[in-house]
N, C-alpha and C positions, 0 to 999 in steps of 0.2 A: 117415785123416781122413774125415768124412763130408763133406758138402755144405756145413754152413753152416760146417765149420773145425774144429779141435783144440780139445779143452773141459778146463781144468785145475782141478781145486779143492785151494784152500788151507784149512790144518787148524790152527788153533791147539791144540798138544796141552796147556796148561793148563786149556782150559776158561773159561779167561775172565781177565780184565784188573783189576787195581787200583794204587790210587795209587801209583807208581813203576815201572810196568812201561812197556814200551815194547816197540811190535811196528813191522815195518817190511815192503815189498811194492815188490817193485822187477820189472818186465817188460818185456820188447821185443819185439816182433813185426816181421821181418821181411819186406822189400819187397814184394808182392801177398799176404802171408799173412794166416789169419785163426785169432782164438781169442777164446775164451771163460773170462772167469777166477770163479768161482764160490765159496763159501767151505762146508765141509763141513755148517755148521749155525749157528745164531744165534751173535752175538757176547755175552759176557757182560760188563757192565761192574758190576764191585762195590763196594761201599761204600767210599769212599777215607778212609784213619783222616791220610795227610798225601802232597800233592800230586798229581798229573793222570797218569791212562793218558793214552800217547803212541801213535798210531798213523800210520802215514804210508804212503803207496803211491805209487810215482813208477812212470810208464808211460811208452814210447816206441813209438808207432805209423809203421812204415816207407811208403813210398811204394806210395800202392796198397792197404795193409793194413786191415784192421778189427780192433778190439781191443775186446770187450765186458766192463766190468767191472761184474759183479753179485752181491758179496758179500751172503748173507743178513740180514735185520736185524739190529740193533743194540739190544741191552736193557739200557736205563740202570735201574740198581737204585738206591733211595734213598741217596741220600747218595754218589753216584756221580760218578767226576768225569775225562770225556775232552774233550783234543785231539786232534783228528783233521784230517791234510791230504791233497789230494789232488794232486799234478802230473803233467801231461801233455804231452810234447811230440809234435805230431802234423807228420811229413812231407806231400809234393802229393799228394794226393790220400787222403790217411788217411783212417778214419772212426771216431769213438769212440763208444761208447755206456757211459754211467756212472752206476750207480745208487747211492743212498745211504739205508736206512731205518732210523727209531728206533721204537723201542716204549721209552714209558716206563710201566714195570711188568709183572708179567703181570695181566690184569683175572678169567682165571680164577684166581688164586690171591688173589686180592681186595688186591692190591699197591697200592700208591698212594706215589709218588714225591715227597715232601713238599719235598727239597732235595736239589741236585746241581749239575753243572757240563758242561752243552757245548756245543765248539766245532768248528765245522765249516767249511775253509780251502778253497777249490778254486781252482785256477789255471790256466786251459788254455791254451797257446801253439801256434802253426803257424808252422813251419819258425822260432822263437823268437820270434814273434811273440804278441805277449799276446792274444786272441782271448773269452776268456771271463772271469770270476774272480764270486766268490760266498762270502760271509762272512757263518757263519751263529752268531750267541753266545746261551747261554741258562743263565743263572745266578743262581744262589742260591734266593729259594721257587720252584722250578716247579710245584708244585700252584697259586699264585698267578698266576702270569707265564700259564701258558698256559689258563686260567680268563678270561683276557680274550679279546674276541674279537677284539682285533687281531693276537693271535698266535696260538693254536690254538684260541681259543672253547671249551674243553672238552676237545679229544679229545686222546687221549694217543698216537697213534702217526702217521708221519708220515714224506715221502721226498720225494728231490728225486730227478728224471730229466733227462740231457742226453742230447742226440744232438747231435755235431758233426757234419755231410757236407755235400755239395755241395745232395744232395736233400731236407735236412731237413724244410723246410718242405710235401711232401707228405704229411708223416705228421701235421700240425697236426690237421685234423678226425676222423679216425682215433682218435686221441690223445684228442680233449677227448669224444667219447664213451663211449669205453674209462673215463676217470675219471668223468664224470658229473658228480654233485653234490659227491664229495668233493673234486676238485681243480681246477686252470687251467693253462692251458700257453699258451705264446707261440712263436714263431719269426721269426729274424730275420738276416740277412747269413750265411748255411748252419749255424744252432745255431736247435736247439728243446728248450725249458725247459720242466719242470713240476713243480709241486708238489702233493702230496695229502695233509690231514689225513682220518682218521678215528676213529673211537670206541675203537678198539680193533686188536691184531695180529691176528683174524681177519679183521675187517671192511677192512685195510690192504691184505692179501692178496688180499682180492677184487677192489677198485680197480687195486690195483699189478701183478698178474700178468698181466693182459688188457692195461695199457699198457706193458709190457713186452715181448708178444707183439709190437703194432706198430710197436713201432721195434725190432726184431730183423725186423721183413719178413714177419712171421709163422712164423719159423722157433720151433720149440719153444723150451721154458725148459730150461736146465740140469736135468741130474736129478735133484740135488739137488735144487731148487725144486721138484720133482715127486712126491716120496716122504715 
């Protein structure tokens, strides 16, 4: 193990998801232990001809433990159509750190995501205490829906970050300069939230990996996020 803990990545070996499949993520970490769960490469979400990719990751963070979960993007293809949940139940003194990104389309391939479906469920409990929760639905034209600027103004790629811990809230200014213009974070009762839209999955990337960096403590990105 190195210093900042055991680093795993999960491999989806089809390459990607459509209407009727269902993928699942189930992990525990162990009382003072730590890990990093990373995903080998983009998620791919494909045209669903009838009903919703299903994904789901349930976590259990032990006393004392840190659990980082930082599956790579998420690429909703037109006509794409996911639910996705997240649960976590975190013991005294846990610390979770949870990332979740979409890209809809690729912009270098001159994609544009006309219609689709997602839903993004998070639920976070301490010792079964409900402590967090975030419902995120986005359905039917998305070229329209996120064309407004109450929802994305434009830009097609986009992620939400928590950190649960005791210390959360010293990574707040850290955090909202790491995102800049593209996002806003908040911190409140040891959880710090943020979100980031930008133009595009390069430009997400640029945002995203710097405030990833400081609520990891500044310890490196998984290697996959690196290659």
């Amino acid at each position: 193990a190195r210093a900042e803990g055991l680093e795993a990545v999960l491999i989806n070996s089809s390459g990607g998801l459509t209407g009727g499949d269902e993928m699942s993520w189930q992990a525990e970490v162990g009382a003072g232990a730590r890990l990093t769960l990373s995903t080998q490469a983009c998620e791919r979400i494909y045209r669903a001809r009838d009903g919703l990719a299903e994904q789901r990751a349930t976590l259990t963070v032990g006393a004392g433990a840190s659990l980082h979960w930082l599956p790579q993007e998420t690429i909703l293809f037109d006509g794409g159509a996911l639910s996705r949940r997240l649960d976590a139940d975190l013991h005294a003194g846990g610390r979770l750190l949870a990332v979740e990104a979409v890209v809809l389309g690729r912009t270098a391939m001159n994609e544009t995501v006309r219609v689709g479906s997602l839903h993004d469920r998070w639920r976070i409990r301490r010792e079964g205490q409900l402590v967090f929760a975030d419902e995120l639905r986005l359905d039917g034209a998305l070229a329209d829906l996120g064309a407004r600027a109450a929802i994305l103004s434009g830009r097609r790629a986009f992620a939400s970050l928590l950190l649960v811990a005791e210390d959360a809230a010293r990574f707040l200014e850290p955090v909202r300069a790491a995102l800049g213009e593209w996002g806003g974070a908040s911190a409140f009762e040891g959880k710090l939230f943020a979100r980031v839209a930008t133009p595009d999955g390069f430009s997400l990337r640029q945002a995203l990996l710097p405030a990833i960096e400081v609520l990891r403590d500044n310890h490196p990105l998984p290697r996959v996020w690196r290659t």
